[in-house]
C-alpha positions in Angstrom: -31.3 15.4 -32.3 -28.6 14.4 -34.5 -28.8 14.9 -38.1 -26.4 13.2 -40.7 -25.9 13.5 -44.0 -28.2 12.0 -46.2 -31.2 12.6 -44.1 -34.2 13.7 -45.1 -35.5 16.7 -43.1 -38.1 19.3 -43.3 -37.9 23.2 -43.5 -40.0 24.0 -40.3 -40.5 27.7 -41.2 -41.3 26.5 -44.9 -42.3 22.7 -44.8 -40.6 22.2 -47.5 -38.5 18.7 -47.3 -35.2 18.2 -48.6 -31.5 16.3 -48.2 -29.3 17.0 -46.2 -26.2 17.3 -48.7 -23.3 19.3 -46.4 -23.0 19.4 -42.5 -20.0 21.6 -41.2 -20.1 21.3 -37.6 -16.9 22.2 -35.5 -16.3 23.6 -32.4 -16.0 27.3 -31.8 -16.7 28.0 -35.2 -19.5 28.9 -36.7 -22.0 25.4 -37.4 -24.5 25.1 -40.6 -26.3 22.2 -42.4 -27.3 22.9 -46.1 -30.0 20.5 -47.5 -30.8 20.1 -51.2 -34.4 20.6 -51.6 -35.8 18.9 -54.9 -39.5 20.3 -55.2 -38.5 22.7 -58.0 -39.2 25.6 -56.1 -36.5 28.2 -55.2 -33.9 28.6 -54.1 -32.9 25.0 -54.4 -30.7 25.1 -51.1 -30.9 26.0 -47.8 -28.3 27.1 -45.1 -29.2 26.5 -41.7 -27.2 27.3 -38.8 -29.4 26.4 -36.2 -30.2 22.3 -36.0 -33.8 23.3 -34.6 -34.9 24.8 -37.6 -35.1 21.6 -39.0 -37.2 18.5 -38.7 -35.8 15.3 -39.1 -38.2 13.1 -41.2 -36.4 9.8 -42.2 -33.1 8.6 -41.2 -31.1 6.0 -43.5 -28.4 5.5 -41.0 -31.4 3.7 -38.8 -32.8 0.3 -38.9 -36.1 0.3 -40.6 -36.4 -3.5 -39.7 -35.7 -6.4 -41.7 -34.9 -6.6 -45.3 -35.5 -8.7 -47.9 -34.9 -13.0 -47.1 -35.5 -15.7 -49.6 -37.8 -18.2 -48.7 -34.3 -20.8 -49.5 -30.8 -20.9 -49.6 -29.7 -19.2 -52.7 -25.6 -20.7 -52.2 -24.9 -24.0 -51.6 
């Protein structure tokens, strides 16, 4: 899996679901994605340095299918 930022994933050990706000992944060096959890509980972040800890739940880099299309031409 492949997260980005933006995405909305879920704590697995927790189930709490949050944003993905910061990635830092580079070779050799140590790798973390921090998500922003807004659910008012504590702490409001999470560092994970381990991708499997975390479940992807929606994606807005994917296609969710078509968008909106007026029913007419809107420009000449």
């Amino acid at each position: 899996m492949e997260l980005h930022l933006g995405d909305i994933v879920e704590d697995i050990a927790t189930n709490r679901r949050g944003t993905i706000d910061v990635i830092n992944v580079n070779d050799g060096q140590e790798n973390y994605w921090r998500v922003w959890f807004s659910d008012g509980q504590k702490p409001p972040l999470g560092i994970f340095k381990d991708e499997s800890e975390l479940r992807l739940i929606t994606c807005p880099h994917t296609d969710s299918g078509p968008g909106f299309v007026p029913e007419r031409r809107t420009m000449g």
